[in-house]
HTML snippet that shows the backbone in 3Dmol.js (N, CA, C, O; Angstrom):
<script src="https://3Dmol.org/build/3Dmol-min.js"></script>
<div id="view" style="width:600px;height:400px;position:relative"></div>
<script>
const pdb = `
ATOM      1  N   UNK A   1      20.386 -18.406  12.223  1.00  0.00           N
ATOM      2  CA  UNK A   1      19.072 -18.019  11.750  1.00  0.00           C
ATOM      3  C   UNK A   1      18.313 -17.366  12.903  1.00  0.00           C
ATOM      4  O   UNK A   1      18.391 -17.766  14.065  1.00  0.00           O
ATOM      5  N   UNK A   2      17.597 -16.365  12.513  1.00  0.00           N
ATOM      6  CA  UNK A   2      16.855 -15.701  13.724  1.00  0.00           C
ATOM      7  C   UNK A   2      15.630 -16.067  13.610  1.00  0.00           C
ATOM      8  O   UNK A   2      15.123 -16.105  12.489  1.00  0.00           O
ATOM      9  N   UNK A   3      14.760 -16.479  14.968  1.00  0.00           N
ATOM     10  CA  UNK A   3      13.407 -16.620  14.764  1.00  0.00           C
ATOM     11  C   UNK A   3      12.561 -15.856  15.559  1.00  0.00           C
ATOM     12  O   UNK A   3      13.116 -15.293  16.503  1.00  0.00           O
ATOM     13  N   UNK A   4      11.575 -15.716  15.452  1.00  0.00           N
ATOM     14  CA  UNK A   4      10.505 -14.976  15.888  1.00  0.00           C
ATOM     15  C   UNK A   4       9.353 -16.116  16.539  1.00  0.00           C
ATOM     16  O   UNK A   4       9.270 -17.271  16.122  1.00  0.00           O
ATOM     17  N   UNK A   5       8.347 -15.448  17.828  1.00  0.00           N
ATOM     18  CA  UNK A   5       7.574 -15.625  18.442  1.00  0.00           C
ATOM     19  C   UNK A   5       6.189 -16.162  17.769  1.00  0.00           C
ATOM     20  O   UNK A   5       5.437 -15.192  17.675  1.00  0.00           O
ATOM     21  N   UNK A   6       5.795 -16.912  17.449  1.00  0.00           N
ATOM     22  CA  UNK A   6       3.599 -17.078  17.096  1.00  0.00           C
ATOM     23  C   UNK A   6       3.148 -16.873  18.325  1.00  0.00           C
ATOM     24  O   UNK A   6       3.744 -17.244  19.336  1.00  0.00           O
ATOM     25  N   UNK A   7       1.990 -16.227  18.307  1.00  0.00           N
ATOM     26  CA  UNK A   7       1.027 -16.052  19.533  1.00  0.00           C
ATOM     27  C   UNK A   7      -0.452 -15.698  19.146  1.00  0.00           C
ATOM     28  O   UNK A   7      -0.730 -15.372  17.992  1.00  0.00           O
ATOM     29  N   UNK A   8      -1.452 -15.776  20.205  1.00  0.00           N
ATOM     30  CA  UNK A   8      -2.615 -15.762  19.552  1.00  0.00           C
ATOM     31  C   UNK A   8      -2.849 -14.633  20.221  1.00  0.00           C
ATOM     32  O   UNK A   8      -2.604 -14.719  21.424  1.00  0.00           O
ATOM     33  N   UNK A   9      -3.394 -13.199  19.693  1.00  0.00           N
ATOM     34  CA  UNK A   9      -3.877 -12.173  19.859  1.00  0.00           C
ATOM     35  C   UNK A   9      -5.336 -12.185  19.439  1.00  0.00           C
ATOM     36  O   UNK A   9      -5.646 -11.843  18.298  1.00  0.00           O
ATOM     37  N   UNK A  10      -6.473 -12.671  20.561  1.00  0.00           N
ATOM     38  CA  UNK A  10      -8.019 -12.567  20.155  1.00  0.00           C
ATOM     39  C   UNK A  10      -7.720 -13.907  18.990  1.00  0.00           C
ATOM     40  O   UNK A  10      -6.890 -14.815  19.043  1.00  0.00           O
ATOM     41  N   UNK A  11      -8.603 -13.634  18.120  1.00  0.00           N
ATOM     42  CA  UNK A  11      -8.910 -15.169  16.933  1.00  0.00           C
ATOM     43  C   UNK A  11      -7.831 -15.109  15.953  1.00  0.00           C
ATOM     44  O   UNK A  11      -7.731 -15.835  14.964  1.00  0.00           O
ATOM     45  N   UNK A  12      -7.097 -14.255  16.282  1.00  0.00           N
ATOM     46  CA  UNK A  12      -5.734 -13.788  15.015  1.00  0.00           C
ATOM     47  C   UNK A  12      -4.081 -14.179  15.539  1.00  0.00           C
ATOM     48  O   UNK A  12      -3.494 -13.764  16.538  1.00  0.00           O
ATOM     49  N   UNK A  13      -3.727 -14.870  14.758  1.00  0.00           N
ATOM     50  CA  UNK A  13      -2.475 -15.284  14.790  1.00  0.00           C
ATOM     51  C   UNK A  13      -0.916 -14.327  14.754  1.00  0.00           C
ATOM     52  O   UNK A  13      -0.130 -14.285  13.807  1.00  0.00           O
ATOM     53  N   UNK A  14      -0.822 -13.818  15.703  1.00  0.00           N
ATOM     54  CA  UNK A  14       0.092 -12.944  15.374  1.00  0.00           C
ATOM     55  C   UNK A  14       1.850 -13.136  15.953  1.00  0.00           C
ATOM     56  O   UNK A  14       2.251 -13.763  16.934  1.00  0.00           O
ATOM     57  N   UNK A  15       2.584 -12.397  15.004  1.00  0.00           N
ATOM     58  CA  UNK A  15       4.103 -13.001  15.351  1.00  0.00           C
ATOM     59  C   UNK A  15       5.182 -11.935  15.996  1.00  0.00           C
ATOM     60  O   UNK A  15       5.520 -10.997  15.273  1.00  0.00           O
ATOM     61  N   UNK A  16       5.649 -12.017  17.104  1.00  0.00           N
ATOM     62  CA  UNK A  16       6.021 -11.198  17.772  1.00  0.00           C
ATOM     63  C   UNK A  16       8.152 -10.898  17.031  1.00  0.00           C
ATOM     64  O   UNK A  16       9.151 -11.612  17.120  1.00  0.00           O
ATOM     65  N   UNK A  17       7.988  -9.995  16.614  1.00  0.00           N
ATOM     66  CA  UNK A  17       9.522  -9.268  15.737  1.00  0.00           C
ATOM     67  C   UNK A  17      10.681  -9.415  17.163  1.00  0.00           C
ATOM     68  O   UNK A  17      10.604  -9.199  18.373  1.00  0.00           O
ATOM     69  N   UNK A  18      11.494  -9.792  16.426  1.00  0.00           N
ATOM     70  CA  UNK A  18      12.775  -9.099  16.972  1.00  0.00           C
ATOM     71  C   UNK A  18      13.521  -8.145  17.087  1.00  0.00           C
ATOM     72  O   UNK A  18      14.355  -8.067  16.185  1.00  0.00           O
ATOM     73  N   UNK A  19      13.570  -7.150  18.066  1.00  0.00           N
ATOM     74  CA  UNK A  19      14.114  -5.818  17.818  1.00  0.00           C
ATOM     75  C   UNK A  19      14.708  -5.680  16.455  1.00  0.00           C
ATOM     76  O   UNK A  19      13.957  -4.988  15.769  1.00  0.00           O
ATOM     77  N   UNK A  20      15.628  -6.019  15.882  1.00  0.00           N
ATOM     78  CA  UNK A  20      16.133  -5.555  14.565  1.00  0.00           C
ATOM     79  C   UNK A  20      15.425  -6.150  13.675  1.00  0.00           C
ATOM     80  O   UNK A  20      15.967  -6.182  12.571  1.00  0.00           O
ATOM     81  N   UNK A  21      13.848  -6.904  13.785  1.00  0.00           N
ATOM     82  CA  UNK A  21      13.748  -6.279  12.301  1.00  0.00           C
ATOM     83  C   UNK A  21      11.973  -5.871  12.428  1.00  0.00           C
ATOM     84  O   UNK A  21      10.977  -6.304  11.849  1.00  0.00           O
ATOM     85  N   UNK A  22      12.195  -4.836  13.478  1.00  0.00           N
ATOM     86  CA  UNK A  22      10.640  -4.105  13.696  1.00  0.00           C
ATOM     87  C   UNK A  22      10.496  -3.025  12.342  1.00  0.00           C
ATOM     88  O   UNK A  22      11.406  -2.691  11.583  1.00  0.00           O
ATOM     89  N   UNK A  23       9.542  -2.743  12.312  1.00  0.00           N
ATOM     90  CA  UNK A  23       8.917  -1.544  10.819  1.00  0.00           C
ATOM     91  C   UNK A  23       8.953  -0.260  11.654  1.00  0.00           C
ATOM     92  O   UNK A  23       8.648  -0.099  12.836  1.00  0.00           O
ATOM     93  N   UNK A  24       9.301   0.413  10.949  1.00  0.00           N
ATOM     94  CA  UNK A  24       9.062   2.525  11.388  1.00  0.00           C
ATOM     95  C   UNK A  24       7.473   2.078  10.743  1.00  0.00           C
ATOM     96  O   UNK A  24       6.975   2.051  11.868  1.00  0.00           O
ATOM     97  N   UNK A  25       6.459   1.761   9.963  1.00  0.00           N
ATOM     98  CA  UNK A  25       5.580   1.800   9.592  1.00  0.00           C
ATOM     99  C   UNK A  25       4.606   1.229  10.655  1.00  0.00           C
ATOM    100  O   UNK A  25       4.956   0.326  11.414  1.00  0.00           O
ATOM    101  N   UNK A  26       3.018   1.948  10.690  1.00  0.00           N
ATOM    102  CA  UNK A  26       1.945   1.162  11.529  1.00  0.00           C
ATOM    103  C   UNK A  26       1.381   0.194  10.680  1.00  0.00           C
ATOM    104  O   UNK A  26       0.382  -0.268  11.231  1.00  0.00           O
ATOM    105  N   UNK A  27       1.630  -0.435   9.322  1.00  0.00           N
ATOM    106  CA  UNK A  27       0.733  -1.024   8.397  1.00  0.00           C
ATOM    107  C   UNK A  27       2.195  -1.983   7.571  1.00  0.00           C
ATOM    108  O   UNK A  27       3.336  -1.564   7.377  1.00  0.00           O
ATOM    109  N   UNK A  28       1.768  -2.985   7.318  1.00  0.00           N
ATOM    110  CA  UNK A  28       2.823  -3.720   6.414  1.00  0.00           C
ATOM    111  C   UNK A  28       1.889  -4.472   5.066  1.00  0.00           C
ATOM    112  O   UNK A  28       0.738  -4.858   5.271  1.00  0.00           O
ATOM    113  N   UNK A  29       2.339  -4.568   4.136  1.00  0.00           N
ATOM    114  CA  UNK A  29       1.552  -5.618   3.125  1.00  0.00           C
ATOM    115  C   UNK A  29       2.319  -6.807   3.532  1.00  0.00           C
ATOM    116  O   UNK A  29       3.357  -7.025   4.158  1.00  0.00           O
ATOM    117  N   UNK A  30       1.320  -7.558   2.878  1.00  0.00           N
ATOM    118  CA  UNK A  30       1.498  -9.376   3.431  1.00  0.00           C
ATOM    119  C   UNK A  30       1.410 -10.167   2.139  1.00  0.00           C
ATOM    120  O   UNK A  30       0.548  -9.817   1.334  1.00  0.00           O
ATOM    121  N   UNK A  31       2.088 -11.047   1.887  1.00  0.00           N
ATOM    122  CA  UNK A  31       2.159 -12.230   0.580  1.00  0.00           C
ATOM    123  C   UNK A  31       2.787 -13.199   0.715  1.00  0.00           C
ATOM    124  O   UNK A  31       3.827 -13.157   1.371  1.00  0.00           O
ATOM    125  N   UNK A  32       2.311 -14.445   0.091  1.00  0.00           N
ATOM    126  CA  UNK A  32       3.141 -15.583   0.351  1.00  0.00           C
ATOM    127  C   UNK A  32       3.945 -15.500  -0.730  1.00  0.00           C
ATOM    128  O   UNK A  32       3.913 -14.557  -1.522  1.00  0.00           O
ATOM    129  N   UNK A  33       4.905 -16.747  -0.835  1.00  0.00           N
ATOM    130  CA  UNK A  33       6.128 -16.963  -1.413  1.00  0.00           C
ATOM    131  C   UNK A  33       6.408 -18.447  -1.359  1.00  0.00           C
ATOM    132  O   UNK A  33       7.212 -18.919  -0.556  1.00  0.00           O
ATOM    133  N   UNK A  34       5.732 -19.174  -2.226  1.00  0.00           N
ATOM    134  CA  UNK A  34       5.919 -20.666  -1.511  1.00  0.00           C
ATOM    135  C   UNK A  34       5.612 -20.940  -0.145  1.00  0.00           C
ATOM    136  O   UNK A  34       4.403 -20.816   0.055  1.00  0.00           O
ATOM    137  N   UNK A  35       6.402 -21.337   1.087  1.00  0.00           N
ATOM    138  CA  UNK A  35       5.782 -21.573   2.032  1.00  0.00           C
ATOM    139  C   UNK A  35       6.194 -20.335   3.230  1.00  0.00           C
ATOM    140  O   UNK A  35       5.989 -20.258   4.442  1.00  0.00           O
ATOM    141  N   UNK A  36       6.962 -19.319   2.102  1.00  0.00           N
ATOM    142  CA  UNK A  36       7.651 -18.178   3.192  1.00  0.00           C
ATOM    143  C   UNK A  36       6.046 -16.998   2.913  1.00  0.00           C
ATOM    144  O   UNK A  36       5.156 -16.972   2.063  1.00  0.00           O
ATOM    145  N   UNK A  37       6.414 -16.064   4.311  1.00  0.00           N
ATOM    146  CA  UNK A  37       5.000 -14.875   4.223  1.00  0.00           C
ATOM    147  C   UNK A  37       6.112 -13.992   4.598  1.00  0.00           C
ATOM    148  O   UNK A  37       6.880 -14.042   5.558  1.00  0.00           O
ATOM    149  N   UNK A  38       5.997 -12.996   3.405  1.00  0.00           N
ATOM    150  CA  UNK A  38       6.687 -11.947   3.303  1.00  0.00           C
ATOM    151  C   UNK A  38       6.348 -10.329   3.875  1.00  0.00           C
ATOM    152  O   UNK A  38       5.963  -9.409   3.153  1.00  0.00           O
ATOM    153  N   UNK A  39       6.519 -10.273   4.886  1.00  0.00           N
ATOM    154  CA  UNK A  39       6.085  -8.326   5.290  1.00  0.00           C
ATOM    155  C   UNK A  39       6.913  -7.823   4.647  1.00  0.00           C
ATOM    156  O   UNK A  39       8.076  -8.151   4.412  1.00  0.00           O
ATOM    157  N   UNK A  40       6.090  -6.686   4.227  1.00  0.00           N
ATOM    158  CA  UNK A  40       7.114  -5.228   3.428  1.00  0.00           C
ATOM    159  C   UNK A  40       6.428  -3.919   3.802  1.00  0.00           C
ATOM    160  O   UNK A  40       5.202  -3.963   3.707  1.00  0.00           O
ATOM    161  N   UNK A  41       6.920  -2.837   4.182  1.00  0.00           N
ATOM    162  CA  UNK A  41       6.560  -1.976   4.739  1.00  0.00           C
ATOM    163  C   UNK A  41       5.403  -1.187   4.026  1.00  0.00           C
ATOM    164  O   UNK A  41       6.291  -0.676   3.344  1.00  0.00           O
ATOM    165  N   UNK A  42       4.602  -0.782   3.689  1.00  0.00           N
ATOM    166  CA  UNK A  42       3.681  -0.179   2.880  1.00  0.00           C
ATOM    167  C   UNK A  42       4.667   1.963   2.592  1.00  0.00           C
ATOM    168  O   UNK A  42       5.187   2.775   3.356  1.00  0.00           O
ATOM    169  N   UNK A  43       4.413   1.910   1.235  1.00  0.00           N
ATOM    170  CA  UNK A  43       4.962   3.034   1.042  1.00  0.00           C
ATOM    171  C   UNK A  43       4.105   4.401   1.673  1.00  0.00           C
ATOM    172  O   UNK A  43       2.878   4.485   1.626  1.00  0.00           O
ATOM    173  N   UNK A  44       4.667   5.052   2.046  1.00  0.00           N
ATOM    174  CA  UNK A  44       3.858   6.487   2.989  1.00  0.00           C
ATOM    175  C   UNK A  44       3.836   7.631   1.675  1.00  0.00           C
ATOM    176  O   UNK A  44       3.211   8.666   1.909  1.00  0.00           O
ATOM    177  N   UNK A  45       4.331   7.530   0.633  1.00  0.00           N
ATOM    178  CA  UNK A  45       3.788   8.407  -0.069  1.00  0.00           C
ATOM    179  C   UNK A  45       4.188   7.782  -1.566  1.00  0.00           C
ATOM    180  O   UNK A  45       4.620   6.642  -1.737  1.00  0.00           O
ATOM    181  N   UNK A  46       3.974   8.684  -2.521  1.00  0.00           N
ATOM    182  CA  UNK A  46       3.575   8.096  -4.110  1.00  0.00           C
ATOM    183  C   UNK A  46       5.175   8.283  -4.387  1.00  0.00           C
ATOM    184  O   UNK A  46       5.397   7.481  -5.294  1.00  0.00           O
ATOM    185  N   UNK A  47       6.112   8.785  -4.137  1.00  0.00           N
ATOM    186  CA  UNK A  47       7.696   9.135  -4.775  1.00  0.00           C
ATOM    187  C   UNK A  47       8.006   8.076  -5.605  1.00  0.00           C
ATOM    188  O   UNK A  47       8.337   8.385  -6.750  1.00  0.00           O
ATOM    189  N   UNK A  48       7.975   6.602  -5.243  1.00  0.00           N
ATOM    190  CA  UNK A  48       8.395   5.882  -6.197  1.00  0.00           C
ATOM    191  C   UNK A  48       7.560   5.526  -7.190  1.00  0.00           C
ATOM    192  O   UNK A  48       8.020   4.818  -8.087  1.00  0.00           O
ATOM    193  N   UNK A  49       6.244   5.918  -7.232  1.00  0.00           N
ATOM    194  CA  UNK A  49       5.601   6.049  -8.566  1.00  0.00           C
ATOM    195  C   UNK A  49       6.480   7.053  -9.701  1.00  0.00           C
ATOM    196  O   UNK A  49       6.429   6.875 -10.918  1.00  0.00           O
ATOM    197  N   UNK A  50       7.243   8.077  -9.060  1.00  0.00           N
ATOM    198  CA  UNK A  50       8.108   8.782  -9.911  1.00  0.00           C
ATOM    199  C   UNK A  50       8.662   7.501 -10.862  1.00  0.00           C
ATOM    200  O   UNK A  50       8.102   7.050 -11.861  1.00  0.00           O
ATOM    201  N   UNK A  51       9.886   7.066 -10.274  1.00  0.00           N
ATOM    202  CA  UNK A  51      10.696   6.448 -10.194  1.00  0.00           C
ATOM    203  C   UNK A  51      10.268   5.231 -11.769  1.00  0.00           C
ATOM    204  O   UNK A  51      11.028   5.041 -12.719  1.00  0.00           O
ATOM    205  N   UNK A  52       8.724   4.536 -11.564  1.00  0.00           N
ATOM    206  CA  UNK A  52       8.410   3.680 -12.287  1.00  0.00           C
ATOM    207  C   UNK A  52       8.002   4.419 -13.650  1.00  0.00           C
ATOM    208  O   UNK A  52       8.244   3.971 -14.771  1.00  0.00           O
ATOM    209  N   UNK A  53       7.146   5.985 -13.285  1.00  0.00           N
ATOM    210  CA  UNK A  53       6.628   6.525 -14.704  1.00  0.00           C
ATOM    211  C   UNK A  53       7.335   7.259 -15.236  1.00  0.00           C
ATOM    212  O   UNK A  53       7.314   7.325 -16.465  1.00  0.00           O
ATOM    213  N   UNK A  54       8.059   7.929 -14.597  1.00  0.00           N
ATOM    214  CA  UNK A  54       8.922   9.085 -14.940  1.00  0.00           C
ATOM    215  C   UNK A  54       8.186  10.722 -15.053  1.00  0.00           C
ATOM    216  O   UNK A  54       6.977  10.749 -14.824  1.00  0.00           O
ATOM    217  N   UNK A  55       8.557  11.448 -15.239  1.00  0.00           N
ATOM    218  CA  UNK A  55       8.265  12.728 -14.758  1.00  0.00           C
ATOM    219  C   UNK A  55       7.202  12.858 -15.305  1.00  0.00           C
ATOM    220  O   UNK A  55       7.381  12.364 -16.418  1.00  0.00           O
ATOM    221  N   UNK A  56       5.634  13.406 -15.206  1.00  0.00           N
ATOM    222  CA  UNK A  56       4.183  13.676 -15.789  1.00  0.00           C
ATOM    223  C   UNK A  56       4.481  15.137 -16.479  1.00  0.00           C
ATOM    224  O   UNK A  56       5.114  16.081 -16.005  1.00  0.00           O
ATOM    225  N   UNK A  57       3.786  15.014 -17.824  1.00  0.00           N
ATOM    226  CA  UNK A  57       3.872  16.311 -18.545  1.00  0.00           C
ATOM    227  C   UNK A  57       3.139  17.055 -18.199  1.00  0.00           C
ATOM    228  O   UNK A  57       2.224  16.401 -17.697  1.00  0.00           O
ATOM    229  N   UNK A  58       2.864  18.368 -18.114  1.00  0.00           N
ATOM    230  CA  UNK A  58       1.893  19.512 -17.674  1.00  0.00           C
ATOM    231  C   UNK A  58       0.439  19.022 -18.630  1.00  0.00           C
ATOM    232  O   UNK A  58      -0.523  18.898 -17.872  1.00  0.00           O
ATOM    233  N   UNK A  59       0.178  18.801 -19.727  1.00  0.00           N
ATOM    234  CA  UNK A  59      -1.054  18.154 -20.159  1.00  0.00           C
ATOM    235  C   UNK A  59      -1.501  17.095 -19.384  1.00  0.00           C
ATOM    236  O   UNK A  59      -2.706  17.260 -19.192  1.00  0.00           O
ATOM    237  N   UNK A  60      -1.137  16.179 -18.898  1.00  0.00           N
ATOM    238  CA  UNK A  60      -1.468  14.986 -18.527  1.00  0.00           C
ATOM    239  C   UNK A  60      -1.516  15.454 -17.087  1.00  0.00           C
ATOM    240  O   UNK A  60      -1.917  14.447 -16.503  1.00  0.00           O
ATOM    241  N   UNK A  61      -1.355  16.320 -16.254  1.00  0.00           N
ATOM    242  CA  UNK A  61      -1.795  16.588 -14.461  1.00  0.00           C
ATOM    243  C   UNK A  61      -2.638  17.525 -14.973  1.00  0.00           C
ATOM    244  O   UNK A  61      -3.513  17.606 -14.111  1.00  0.00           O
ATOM    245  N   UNK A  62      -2.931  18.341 -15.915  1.00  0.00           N
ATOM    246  CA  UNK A  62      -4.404  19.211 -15.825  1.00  0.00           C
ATOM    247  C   UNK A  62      -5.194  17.950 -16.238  1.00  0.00           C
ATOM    248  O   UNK A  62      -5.994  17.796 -15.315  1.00  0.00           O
ATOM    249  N   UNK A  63      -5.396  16.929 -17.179  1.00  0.00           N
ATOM    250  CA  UNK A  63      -6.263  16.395 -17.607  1.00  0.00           C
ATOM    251  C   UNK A  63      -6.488  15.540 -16.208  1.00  0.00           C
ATOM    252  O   UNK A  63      -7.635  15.101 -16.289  1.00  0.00           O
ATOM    253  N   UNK A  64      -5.983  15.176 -15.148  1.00  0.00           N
ATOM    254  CA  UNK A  64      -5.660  14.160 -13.928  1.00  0.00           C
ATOM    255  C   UNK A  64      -7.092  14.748 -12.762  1.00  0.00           C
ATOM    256  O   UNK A  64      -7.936  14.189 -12.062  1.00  0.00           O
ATOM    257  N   UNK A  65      -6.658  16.355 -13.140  1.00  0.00           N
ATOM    258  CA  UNK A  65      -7.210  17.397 -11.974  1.00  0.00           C
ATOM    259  C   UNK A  65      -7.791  17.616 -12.412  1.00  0.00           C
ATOM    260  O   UNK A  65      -8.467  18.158 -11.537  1.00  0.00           O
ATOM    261  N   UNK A  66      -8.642  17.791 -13.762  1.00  0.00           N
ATOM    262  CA  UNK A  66      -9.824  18.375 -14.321  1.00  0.00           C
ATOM    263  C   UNK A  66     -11.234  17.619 -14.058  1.00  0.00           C
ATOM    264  O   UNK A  66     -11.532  16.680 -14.796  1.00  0.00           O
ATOM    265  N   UNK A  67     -11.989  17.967 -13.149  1.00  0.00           N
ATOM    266  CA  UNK A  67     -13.491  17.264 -13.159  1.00  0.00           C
ATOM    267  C   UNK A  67     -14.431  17.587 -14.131  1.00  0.00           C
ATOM    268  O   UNK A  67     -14.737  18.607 -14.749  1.00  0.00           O
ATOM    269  N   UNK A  68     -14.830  16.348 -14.090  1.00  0.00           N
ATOM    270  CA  UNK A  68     -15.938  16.694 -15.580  1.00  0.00           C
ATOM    271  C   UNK A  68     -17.175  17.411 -14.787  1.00  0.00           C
ATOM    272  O   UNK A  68     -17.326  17.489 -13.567  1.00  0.00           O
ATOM    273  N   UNK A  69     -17.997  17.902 -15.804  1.00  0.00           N
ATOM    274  CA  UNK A  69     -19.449  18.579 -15.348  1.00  0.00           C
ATOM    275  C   UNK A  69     -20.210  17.797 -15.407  1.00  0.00           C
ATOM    276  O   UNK A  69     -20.149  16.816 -16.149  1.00  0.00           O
ATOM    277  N   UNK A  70     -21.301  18.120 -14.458  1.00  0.00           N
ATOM    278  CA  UNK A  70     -22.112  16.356 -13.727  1.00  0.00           C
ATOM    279  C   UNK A  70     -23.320  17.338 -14.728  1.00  0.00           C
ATOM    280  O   UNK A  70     -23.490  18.556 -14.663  1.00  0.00           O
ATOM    281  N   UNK A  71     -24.017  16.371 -15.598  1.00  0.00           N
ATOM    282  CA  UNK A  71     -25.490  16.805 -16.008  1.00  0.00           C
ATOM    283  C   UNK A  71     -26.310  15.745 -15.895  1.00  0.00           C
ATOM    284  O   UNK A  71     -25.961  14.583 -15.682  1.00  0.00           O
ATOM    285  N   UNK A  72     -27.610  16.231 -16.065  1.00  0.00           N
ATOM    286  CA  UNK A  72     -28.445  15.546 -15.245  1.00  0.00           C
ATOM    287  C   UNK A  72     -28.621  14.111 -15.757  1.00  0.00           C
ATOM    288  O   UNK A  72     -29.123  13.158 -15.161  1.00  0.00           O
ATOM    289  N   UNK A  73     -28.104  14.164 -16.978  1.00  0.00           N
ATOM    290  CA  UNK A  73     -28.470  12.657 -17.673  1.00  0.00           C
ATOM    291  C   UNK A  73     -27.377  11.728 -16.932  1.00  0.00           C
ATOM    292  O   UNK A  73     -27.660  10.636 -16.439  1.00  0.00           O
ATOM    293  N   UNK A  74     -25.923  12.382 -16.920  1.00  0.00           N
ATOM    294  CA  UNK A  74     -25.279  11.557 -16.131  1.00  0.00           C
ATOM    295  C   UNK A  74     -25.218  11.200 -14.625  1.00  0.00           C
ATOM    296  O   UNK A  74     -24.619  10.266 -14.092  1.00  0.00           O
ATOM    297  N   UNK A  75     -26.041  12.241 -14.027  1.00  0.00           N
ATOM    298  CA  UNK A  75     -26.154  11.992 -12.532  1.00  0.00           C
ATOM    299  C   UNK A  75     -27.153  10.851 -12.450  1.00  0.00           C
ATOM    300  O   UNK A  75     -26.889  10.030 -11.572  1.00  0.00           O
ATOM    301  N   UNK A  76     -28.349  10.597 -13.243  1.00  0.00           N
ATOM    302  CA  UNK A  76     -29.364   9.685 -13.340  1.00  0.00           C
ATOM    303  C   UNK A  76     -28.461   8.342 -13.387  1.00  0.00           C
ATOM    304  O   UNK A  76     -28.879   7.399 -12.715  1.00  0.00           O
ATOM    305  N   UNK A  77     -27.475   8.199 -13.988  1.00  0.00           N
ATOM    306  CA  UNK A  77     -26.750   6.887 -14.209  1.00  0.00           C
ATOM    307  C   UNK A  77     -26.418   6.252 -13.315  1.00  0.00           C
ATOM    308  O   UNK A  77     -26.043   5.102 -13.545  1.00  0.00           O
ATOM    309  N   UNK A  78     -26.430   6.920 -11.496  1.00  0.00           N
ATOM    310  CA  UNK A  78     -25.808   6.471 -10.631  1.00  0.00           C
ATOM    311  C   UNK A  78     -26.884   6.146 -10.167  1.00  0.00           C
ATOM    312  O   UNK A  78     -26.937   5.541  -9.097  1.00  0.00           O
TER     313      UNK A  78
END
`;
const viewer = $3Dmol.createViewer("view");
viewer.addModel(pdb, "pdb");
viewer.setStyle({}, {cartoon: {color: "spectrum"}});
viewer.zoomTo();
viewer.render();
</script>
């Protein structure tokens, strides 16, 4: 089993990696798991949103990109 370092960095608890299993990423998400805390690299771009929706129809990215027109009744709302 491989273990890793705790150390206190300022008021924050932080855990020092072992070369093989450092992130190419500057940012990780964090979650527990029972009593395990799981890092996972945060995704750098949307691609696997492909993957979950499947390909967007040409109606549905103009309606995505289309801004509505601000009038005055609705600008008052904010």
């Amino acid at each position: 089993m491989n273990k890793a370092k705790l150390f206190w960095s300022g008021r924050s608890q932080a855990v020092r990696l072992p070369k093989e299993f450092r992130f190419e990423a500057r940012e990780v998400s964090i979650r527990r798991q029972g009593r395990a805390v799981i890092l996972e690299p945060l995704d750098q771009d949307w691609a696997w949103l492909d993957e979950v929706t499947g390909p967007l129809d040409d109606d549905f990215v103009e309606a995505a990109l289309e801004r509505p027109i601000a009038t005055s009744s609705s600008a008052q709302k904010f």
